[in-house]
N, C-alpha and C positions, 0 to 999 in steps of 0.2 A: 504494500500500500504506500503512496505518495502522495502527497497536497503542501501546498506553497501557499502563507496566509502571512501577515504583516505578526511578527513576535508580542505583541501589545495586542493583539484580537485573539490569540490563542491563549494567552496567559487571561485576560477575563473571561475568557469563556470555561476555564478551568476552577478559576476560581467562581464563578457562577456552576458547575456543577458540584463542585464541592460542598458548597452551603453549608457554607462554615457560620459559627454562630450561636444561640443561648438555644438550648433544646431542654426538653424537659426529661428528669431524672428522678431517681426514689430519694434522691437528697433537694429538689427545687432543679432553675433553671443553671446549667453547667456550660463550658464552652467547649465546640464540640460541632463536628463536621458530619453528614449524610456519610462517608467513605473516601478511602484513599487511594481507590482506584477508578481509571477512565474507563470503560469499554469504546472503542472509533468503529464507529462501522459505514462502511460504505455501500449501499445500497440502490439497486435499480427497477427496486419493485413497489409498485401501487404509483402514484402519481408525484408524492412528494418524496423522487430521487433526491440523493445527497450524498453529503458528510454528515453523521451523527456523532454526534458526544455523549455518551449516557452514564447516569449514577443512577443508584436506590440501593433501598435496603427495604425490609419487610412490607414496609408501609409508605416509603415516598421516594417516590419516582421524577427523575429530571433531568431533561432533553436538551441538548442545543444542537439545532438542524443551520446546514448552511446549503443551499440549492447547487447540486451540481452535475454533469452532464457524468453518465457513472458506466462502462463499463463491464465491469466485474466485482462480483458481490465478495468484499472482504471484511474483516472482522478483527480488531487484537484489543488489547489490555495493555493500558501503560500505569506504572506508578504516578498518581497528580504533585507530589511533592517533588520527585527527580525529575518528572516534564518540565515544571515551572522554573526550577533552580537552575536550569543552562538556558530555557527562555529567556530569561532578565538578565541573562551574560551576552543576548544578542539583541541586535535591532534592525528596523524596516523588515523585510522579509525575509522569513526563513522557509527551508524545504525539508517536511520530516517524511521521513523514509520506513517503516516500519515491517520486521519481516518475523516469520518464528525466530523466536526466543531472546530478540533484540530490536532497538531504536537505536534512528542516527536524528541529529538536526544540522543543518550546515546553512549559513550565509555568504557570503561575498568570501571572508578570512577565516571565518570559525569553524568547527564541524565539535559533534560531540555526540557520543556513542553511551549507550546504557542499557541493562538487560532489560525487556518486555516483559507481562505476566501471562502465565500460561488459560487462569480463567479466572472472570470478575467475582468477589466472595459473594455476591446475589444475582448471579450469573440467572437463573430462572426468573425472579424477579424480574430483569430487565429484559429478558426475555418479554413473558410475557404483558409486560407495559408496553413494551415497543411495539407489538401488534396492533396498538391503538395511534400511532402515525399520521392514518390518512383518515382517520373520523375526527382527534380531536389537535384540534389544530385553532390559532385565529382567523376569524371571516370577518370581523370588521364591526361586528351587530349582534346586539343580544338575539340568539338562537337556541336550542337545544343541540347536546351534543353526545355522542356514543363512546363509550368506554367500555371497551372490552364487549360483555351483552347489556351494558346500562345505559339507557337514558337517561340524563342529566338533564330534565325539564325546566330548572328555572335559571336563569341565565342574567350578568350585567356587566355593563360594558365602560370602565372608566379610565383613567390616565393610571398609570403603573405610577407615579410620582404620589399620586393620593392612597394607594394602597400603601405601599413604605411609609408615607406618613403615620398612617392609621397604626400598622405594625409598630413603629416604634415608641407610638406613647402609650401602647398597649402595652409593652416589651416593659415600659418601665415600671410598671405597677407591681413585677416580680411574681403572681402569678404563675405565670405560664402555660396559661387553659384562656382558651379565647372562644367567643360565640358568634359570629358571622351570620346575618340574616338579610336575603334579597325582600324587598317590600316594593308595593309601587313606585316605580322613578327613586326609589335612594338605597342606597347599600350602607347596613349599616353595623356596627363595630362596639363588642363591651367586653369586659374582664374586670371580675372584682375578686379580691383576695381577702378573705376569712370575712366577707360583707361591710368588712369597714373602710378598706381603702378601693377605689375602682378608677376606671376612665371609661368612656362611651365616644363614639363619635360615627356619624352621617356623609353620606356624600347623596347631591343629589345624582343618580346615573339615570343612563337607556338600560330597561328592565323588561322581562319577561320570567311570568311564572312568581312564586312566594313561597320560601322555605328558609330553614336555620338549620346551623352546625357547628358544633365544637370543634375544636382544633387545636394543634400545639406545634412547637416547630417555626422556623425565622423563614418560613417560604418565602420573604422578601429580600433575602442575600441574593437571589437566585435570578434579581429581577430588572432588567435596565430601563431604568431610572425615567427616558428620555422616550419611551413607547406607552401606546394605548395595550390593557389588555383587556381577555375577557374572562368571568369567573363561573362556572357551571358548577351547580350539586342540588340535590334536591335536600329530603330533610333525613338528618343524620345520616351521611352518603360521603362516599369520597367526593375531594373538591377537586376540579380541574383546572389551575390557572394556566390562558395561554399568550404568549404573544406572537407577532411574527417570526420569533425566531427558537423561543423557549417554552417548552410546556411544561408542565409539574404536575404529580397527580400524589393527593397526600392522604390516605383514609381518615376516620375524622374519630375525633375525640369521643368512646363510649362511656361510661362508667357501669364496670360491669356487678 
């Protein structure tokens, strides 16, 4: 496998699958990453061919697709902390090379060599989240959308800027259980810890559909900043955040 990207769009996009971050633990919120490895896969099947980037683990799943004319169906594993650490030793464009049981990256003067892994630790996992590809993706509009066999019926559609906000005054409450509810035209946001401390907050959005969900986890690490996205789940359902470039799919907080 081969592809040539600018060192500064692979190194975020790394660390956007990473989703490094405050997650929640049997001691409170810890700091603390989805996984330490990439799966890349390059693929020419269903309509949205590409480059993939993918993480998960039991419960959440996270994609960055980059469109590209594809060939031959490949597939490997790289360490995200050794990827990174000779990416930030290069600049403008690099070409990484990847074959069994090694990585190369080379620019203009540099090249730099490191073992590959043989398979991702949720290698099933992402397996089967990546079957959901060419259903759940961004369209631009609150819609319903298909995961896996589920409909996602209620749907809304706002600035990725206003979700990270929302995220992180929620983040600050220490918590770390958040409840998420689509209503007509607003999207809206609460968490309160042992009922005396909280935060809430609203957006008005484009909406379809009315449902709520718990949740835990900085799905906002994951998310640039500078795009519209959109949010699908129904009620107590995994959530789907998408953008044009990134999806995420997180099962949602039960108390069992």
């Amino acid at each position: 496998m081969e592809f040539s990207y600018d060192s500064k769009l692979l190194n975020n996009i790394l660390d956007i699958v990473s989703m490094k971050g405050k997650w929640l633990g049997s001691t409170g919120l810890t700091n603390d990453s989805l996984g330490e490895y990439v799966k890349v896969i390059k693929t020419n099947e269903g309509f949205r061919t590409g480059l993939y980037f993918l993480n998960a683990n039991a419960s959440t799943y996270v994609s960055y697709y980059i469109p590209e004319v594809v060939e031959k169906e490949e597939e490997y594993v790289i360490e995200i902390a050794k990827f990174q650490k000779y990416l930030k030793s290069m600049d403008n464009d690099v070409t990484v090379t990847i074959a069994e049981g090694g990585c190369q990256i080379t620019n203009e003067n540099k090249a730099a060599s490191f073992p590959s892994a043989i398979v991702h630790p949720n290698e099933s996992a992402i397996n089967m989240f990546f079957k959901s590809k060419d259903t759940a993706f961004f369209g631009g509009e609150a819609e319903p959308l298909t995961w896996g066999k589920t409909v996602l019926e209620s749907s809304v559609v706002l600035l990725a800027e206003e979700f990270i906000d929302a995220m992180k005054a929620l983040e600050n409450v220490g918590h770390g259980i958040y409840s998420m509810s689509i209503r007509e035209n607003s999207l809206n946001f609460t968490t309160n810890k042992d009922n005396r401390e909280g935060f809430s907050t609203s957006y008005v959005a484009q909406t379809i559909g009315d449902a709520v969900v718990d949740f835990t986890g900085p799905l906002y690490k994951s998310l640039p900043k500078t795009e519209s996205l959109s949010i699908n789940f129904n009620d107590d359902s995994v959530i789907v955040i998408c953008t044009p470039n990134v999806t995420i799919g997180r099962a949602p907080y039960v108390v069992v």
